[in-house]
N, C-alpha and C positions, 0 to 999 in steps of 0.2 A: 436236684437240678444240676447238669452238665456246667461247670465254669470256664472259664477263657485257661485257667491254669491245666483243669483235665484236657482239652485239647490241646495245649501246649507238651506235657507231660508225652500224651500218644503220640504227636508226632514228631517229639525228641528234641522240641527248640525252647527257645524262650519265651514267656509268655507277652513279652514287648515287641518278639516278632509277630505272633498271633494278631495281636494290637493292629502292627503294622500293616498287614496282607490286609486286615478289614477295612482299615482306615486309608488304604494307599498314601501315607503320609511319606514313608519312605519305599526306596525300591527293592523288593525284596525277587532273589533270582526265583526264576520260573518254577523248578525245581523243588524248591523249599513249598513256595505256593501252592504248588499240588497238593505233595504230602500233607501242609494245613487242612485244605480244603479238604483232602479226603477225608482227616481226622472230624471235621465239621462236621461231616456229612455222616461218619460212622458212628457220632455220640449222638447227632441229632443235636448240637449247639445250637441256640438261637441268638443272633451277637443281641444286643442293645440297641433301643431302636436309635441311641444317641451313633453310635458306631457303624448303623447301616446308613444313616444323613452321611456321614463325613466321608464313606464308602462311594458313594453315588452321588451327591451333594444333591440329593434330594432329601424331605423329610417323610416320605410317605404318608403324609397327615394333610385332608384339605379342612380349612374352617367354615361351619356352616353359620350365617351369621344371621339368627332369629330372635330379635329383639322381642320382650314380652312389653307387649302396650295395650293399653286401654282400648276395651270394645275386639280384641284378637279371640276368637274360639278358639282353643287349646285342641280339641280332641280332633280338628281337622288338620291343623298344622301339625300335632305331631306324625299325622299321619303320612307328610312330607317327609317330615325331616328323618322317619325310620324308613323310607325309599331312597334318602339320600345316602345312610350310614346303610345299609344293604347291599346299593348298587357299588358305593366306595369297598368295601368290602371286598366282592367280587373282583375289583380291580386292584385287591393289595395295598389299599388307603385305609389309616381311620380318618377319623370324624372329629377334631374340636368343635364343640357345640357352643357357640357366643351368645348368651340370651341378655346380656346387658346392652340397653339402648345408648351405646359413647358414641353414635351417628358416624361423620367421617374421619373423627381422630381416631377411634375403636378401628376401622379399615386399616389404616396407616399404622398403627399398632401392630396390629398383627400381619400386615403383609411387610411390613420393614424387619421384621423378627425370621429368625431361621425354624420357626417354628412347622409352618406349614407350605406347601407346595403353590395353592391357589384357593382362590374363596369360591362360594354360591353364596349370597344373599339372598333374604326374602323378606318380607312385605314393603314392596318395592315401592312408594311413592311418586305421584305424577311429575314431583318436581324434586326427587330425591335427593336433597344433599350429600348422598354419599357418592353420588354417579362421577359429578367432577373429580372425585379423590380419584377414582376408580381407574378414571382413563388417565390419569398420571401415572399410574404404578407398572413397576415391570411384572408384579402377580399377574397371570392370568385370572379372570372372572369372570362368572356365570350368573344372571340375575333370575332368580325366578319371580319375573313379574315385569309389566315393562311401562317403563317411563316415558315422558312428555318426548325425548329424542333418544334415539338406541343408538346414533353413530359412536361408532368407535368399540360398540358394546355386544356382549352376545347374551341372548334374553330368550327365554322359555315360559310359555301360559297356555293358559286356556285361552280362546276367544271368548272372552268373558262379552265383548261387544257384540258377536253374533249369539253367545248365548242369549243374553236379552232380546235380540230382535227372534230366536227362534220361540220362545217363552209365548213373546206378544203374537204370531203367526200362528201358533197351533190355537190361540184362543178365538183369534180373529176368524178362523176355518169355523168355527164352532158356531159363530155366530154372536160373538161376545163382542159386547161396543163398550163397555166400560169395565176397566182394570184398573189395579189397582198394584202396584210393589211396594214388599213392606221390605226395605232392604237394612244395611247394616247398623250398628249403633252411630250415633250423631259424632263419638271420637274419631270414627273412622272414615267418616267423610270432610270432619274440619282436618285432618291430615291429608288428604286428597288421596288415601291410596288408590292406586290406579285400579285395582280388578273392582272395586266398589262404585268408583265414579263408571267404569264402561260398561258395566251390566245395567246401571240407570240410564246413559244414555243409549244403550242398544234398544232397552224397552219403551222411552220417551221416541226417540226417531223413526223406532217403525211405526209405533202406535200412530206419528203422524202422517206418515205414507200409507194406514191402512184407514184412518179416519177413522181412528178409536180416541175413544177418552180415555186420557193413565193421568194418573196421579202416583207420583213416586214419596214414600215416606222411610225416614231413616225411622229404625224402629231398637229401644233397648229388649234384651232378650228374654224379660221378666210377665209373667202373664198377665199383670194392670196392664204394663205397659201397649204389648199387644192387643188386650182387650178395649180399651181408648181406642187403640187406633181405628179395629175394627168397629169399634161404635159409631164412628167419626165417616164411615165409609157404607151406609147402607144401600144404597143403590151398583154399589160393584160386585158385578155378575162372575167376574175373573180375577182371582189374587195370585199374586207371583209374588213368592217368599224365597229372596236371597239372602238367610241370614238360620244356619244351621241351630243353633240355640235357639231361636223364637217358632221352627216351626209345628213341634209337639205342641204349643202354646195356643198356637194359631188356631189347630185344630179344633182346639177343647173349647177357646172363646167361641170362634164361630158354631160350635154345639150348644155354647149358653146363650149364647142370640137367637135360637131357634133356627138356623141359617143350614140348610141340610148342603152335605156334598157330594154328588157334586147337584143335584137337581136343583140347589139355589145359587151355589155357589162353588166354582169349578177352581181351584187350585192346582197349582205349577210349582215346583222348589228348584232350588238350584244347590244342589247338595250331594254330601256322597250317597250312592247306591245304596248302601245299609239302612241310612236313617229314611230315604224313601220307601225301602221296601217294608220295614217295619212299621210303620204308621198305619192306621186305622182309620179312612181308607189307605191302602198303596197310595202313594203320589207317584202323578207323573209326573217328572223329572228331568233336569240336563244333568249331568252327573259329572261332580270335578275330580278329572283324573289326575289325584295324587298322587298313586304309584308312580306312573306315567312318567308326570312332568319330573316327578324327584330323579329317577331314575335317566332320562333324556339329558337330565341337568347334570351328571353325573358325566355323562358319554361325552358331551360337548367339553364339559371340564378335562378331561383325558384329551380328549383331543388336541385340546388349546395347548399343553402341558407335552404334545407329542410335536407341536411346531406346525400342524393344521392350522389353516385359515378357517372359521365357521361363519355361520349367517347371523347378520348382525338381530334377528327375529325370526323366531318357531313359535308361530300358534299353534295348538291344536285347535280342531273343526272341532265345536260342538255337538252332541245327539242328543235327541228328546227320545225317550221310553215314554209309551203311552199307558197309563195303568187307570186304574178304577177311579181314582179323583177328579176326572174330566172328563164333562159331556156338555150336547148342547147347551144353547145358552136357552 
């Protein structure tokens, strides 16, 4: 490995001038600064990422802050938070991964620290007590998920609210009057996070402008569990399953109910692409673009960090994929 001393060495100076040129701490003539830099450039030196901060007084480092809590599926959110260390990536940033729940002291923590550049946050609550910290700080911040007020704030989702109402619509075409969603675990709704509360009510509001009956149930992701529920629900022609761990589950109880699908019973998910297409049958689906939003969340942070103004909210439009789980009613 190339040391601060071998470039120093090649191109004839001291190794506290080397220091210097990186650090801009003192002024070092033009001259001299070439010759370093060429010596940089000729071993392939890579300084320190400590040395490139004090260089730039940036740190090249954004923090992604993914609290692990109660009732969170794992295998979808990492599938964020590897769009975000990707898209960072591409832009010459890593990644501090925060997965301890320290709410808005943990923010102020690490945006009062010379550690990182700017945050993203995620599983953004309706009424997030981090959001106040948020709009104090001179960090830039990007939330992926959006809260009760976005002023001040710059926030990236799905339409988790037209997904629901698109869910309830392709059912209601079908000719389905009674639905049913079996949505997230009961912790995820006494925290109010926001993309759980607005896929309920996307699928409660339209249901009532289309003069469906819904019933919305928060559901653990265990197959009694699911299996109750669907015991609890035999006249529902139409299930929308927003809760990626429970809907293998779902499938297999409503096979032990004798409940065929979709000729008794027509199913909808709101999950990634994979887990729909691998299912038995296909589910039709609204499908959360993780990539996506990781990666958008990513651009908008650059941005913020390049002295752009951005919007203070980016939904994306949800899609429905129609596959073999859904037919008439």
């Amino acid at each position: 490995m190339v040391t601060i001393n071998d470039v120093a060495q090649h191109a004839g100076v001291a190794a506290s001038t080397v220091s210097y040129v990186l650090s801009g701490k003192r002024t070092i003539s033009e001259t001299t600064r070439a010759r370093v830099m060429a010596s940089i450039r000729t071993l392939g030196f890579h300084p320190h990422a400590g040395a490139r901060a004090l260089a730039s007084n940036k740190a090249n480092v954004i923090a992604l802050a993914l609290p692990f809590r109660q009732g969170m599926h794992l295998p979808v959110l990492m599938q964020f938070a590897t769009a975000v260390v990707t898209a960072a990536r591409a832009a010459d940033h890593d990644v501090l991964l925060l997965t301890a729940d320290e709410g808005a002291a943990g923010v102020r923590r690490i945006a009062n620290s010379a550690m990182v550049d700017g945050l993203i946050l995620m599983d953004v609550e309706t009424h997030d007590p981090r959001v106040p910290t948020l709009r104090e700080l001179d960090r830039p911040s990007v939330l992926i998920g959006l809260p009760a007020s976005a002023d001040g704030l710059t926030c990236i989702d799905l339409d988790f609210t037209g997904a629901g109402e698109l869910c309830v619509n392709h059912l209601a075409g079908l000719g389905h009057k009674r639905v049913a969603l079996l949505g997230a675990p009961q912790a995820v709704y006494d925290r109010d996070t926001g993309f759980a509360r607005r896929t309920r009510d996307g699928v409660l509001t339209a249901a009532r402008s289309l003069n469906v009956h819904a019933v919305a149930r928060p559901c653990e992701p265990t197959y009694a569990a699911v299996l109750r529920e669907l015991t609890a629900l035999p006249n529902v022609t139409g299930l929308i399953v927003h809760n990626e761990a429970a809907v293998d589950h779902a499938l297999t109880a409503l096979r032990t109910l004798g409940r065929r699908i979709p000729d008794d019973v027509s199913v909808v998910a709101i999950c990634p692409d994979e887990v729909a297409e691998r299912a038995t049958p296909e589910l039709t689906s609204v499908p959360i673009p993780a990539t996506e939003v990781g990666q958008r969340a990513v651009e908008l942070l650059m941005s913020k960090l390049d002295g752009n103004t951005t919007a203070s909210v980016t939904l994306l439009t949800p899609r429905l994929t129609v596959r073999s789980s859904t037919g008439p009613a």
